[in-house]
C-alpha positions in Angstrom: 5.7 142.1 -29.0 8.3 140.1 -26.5 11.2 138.2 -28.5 13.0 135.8 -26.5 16.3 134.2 -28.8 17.8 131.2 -27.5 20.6 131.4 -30.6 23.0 133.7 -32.1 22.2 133.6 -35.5 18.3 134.4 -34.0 18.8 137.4 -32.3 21.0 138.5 -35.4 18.1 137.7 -37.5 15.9 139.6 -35.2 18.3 142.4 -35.3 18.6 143.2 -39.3 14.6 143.4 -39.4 15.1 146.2 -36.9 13.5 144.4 -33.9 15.9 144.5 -31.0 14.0 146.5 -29.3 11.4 144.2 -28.7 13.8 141.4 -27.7 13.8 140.8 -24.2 15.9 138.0 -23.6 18.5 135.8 -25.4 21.0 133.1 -25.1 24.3 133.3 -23.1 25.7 133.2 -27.0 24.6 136.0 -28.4 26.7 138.9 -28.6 25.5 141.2 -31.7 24.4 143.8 -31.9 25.5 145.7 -28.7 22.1 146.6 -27.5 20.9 143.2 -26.4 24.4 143.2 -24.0 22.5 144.1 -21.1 19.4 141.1 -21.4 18.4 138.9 -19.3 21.1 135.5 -20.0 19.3 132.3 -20.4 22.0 129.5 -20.5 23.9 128.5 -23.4 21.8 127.8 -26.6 22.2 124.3 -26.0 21.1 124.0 -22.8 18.3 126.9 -22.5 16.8 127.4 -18.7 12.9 127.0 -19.2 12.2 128.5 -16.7 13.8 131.8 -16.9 12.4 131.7 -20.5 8.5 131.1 -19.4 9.1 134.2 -16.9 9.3 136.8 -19.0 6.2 136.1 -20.8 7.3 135.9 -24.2 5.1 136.4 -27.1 7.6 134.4 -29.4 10.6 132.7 -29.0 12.9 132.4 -31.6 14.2 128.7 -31.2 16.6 126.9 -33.8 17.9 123.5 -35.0 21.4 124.6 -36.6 23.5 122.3 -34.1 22.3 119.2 -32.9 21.3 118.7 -29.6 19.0 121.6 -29.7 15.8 119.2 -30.4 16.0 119.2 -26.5 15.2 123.2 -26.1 11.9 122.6 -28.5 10.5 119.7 -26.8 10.9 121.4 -23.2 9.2 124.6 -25.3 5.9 122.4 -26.3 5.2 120.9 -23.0 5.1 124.5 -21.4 2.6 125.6 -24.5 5.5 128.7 -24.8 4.5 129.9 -28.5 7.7 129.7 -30.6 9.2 129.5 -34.1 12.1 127.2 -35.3 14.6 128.2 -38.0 17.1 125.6 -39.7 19.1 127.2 -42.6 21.9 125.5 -44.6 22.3 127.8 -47.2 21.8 131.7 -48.1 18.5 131.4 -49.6 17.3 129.4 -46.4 18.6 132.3 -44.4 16.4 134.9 -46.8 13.2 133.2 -46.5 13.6 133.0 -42.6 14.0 136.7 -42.9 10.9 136.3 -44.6 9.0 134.4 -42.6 10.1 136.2 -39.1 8.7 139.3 -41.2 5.5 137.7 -41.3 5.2 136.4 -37.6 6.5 140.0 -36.3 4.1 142.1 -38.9 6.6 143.5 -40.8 6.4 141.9 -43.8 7.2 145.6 -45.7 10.8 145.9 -44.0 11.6 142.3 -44.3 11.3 142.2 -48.1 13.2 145.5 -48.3 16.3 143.8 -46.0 15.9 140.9 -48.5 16.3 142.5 -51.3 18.9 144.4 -50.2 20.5 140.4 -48.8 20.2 139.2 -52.3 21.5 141.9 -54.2 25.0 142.2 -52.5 24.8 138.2 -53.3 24.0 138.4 -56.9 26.8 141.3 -57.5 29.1 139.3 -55.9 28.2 136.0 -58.2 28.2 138.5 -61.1 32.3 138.7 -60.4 32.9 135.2 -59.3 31.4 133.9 -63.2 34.4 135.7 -64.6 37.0 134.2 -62.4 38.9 131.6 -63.9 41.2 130.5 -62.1 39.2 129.0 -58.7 41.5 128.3 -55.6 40.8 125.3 -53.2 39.4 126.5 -49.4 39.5 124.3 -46.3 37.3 125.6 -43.6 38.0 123.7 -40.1 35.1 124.2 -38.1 36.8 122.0 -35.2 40.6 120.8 -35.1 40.1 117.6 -33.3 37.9 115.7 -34.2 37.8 117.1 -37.7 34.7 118.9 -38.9 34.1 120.9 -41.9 31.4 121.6 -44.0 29.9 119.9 -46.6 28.2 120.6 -49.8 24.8 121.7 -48.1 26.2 124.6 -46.0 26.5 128.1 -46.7 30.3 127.9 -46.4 30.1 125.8 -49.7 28.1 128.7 -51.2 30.9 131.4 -49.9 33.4 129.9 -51.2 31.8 129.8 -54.4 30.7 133.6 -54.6 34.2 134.7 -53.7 35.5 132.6 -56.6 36.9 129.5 -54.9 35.8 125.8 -53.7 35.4 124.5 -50.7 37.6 121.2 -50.7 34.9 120.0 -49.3 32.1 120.5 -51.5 31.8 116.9 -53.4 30.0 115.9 -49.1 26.2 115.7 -49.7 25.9 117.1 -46.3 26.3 120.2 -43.7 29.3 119.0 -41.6 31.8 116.1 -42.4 34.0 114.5 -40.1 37.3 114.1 -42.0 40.9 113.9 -40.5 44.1 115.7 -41.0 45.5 113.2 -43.9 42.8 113.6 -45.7 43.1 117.3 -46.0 46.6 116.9 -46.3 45.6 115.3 -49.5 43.2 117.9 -50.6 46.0 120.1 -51.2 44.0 123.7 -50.5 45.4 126.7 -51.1 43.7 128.3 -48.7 43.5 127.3 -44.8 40.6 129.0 -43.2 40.1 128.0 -39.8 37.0 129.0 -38.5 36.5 126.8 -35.0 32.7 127.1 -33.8 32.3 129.2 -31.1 35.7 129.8 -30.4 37.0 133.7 -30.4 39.7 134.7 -33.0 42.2 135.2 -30.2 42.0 131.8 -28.8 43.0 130.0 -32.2 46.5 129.0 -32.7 47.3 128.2 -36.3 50.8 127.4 -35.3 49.3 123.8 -34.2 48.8 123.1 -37.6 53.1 122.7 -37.9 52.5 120.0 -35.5 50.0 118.0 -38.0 51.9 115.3 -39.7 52.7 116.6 -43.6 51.3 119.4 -43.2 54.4 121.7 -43.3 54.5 120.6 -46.7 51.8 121.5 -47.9 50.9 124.3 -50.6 49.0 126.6 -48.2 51.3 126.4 -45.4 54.5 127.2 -47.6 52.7 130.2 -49.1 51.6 130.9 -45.9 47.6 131.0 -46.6 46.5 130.2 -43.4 43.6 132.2 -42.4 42.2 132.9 -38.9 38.9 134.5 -39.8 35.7 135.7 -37.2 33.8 132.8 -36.4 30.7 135.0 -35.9 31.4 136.1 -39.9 31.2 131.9 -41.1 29.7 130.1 -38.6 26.4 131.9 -37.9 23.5 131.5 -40.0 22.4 134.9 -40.5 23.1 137.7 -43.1 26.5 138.6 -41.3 27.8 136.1 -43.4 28.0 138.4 -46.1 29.9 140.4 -43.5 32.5 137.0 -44.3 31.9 136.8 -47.6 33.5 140.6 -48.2 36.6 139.5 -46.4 37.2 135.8 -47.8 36.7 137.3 -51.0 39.2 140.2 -50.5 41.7 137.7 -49.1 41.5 135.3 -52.0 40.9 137.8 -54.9 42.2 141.0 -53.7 42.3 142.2 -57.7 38.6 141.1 -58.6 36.8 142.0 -55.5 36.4 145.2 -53.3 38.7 145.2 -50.5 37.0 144.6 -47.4 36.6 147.6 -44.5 35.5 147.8 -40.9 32.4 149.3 -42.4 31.1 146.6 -43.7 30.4 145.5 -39.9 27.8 147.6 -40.2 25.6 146.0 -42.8 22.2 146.5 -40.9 
C-alpha cells in the first residue's frame, strides 16, 4: 500500500502501527520518525501541492482537520477522486480509536489493537497516580504568545494536565483553543507556565518575554521560576507522542509521585 501524510500527527500515527515503510510522501511538517527524512515534500500541511500528491499514485492519503484552514486540502482531494481518510482528535481516546480505524483501512487490525492497548495502559497507570494526588497545581499552556491561544476543556492538553495531577487553568473553556490575553492569565495565578508555541522549535522560544508582560513578574510562577519551555512536537501533536509529554510534564510537576522522565521514553514505538 502507498501512504501519502499531509500532517505530522499523521505520519506519526502511521509510524507507531509500524507502516513507515509504506509511506511515500508527507508534508513539509513532518519530521518523526527519521526514516520518512528523505520523502518526497509536499508543501506545508496547510497548503498541500495536489499535484505532487496525485503523482505518486497514492493508495491512501492520510488528511486531517486538527487546525483550521485544512478543509481546503480535503476539498481539492475530492475533486481529483484521490482516495483518502480524515482524522480530527481532541482528546486521547479520539487519538486511540484513529489508531484503530487506520488499523482497519491498512489491514492490520491485529497490531493496531496491540499498540492500543499498550496507548491506554501507560494512560490508565498514569491516572492510577494522579487519583492519589491531592494537592493539584494550576498549568497554563500558551500555544501562541500574541494573539493568546490556549487550550480549552476539549483538548488533550486539558487531559495531560489532569493525568500528571494538575489543571489546566484553562479547563472551565467548552472548547479546543481559547483566545485569552495576558491579564487574564495574569489573573489565573498558575503555578506552572508551560509554553508550548505551535510549530515553533524549542530553541526559538524566549520565555524572558514574558518579564516584559505587564504584572507578570509578579506572579507565582514567575517568582518560583516555573516557567516551562517544553517540545512542541510532545503537546501539540495529536498522536501517541503525547504520552512522550505527558512523562515529562508529570516529572516536572510531581517529581516525587511520578517516574522521572528519560531520553528513552523518545522511543515509545
Amino acid at each position: 500500500m502507498r501512504i501519502v501524510s499531509i500532517c505530522p500527527s499523521n505520519t506519526e500515527l502511521a509510524a507507531y502501527l509500524g507502516l513507515t515503510s509504506s509511506i511515500v510522501g508527507v508534508d513539509n511538517f513532518s519530521d518523526w520518525p527519521e526514516e520518512i527524512v528523505g520523502l518526497p515534500r509536499l508543501g506545508p500541511d496547510l497548503d498541500i501541492d495536489i499535484d505532487k500528491v496525485e503523482s505518486l499514485e497514492p493508495d491512501l492519503v492520510l488528511a486531517s482537520l486538527s487546525v483550521p484552514g485544512m478543509e481546503k486540502n480535503i476539498e481539492r482531494l475530492k475533486r481529483r477522486n484521490i482516495p483518502f481518510h480524515v482524522f480530527n482528535p481532541n482528546s486521547l481516546e479520539d487519538i486511540a480509536a484513529d489508531l484503530l480505524t487506520l488499523g482497519k483501512l491498512t489491514g492490520i487490525e491485529e497490531r493496531a489493537e496491540m499498540v492500543v492497548e499498550e496507548y491506554r495502559s501507560m494512560i490508565e497507570m498514569y491516572r492510577g497516580i494522579a487519583e492519589k494526588i491531592d494537592v493539584k497545581p494550576k498549568l497554563y499552556w500558551e500555544w501562541w504568545p500574541k494573539p493568546v491561544f490556549t487550550p480549552g476543556g476539549i483538548n488533550w492538553l486539558t487531559e495531560i494536565s489532569t493525568l500528571a495531577g494538575a489543571v489546566n487553568c484553562f479547563a472551565s473553556e467548552d472548547t479546543a483553543s481559547f483566545q485569552t490575553d495576558w491579564e487574564t492569565v495574569r489573573r489565573k495565578e498558575p503555578d506552572h507556565i508551560c509554553l508550548v508555541w505551535v510549530g515553533v522549535r524549542t530553541q526559538k522560544v524566549k520565555p524572558a518575554i514574558l518579564q516584559k508582560r505587564p504584572g507578570w513578574n509578579e506572579m507565582k510562577a514567575m517568582k518560583t521560576q516555573n516557567v516551562h519551555v517544553l517540545e512542541e512536537p510532545y503537546f501539540c501533536r495529536p498522536s501517541p507522542r503525547l504520552l512522550i509529554g505527558l512523562q515529562k510534564i508529570a516529572s516536572i510537576i510531581h517529581p516525587e509521585h511520578y517516574p522521572a522522565f528519560k531520553e528513552t521514553h523518545r522511543d515509545l514505538c
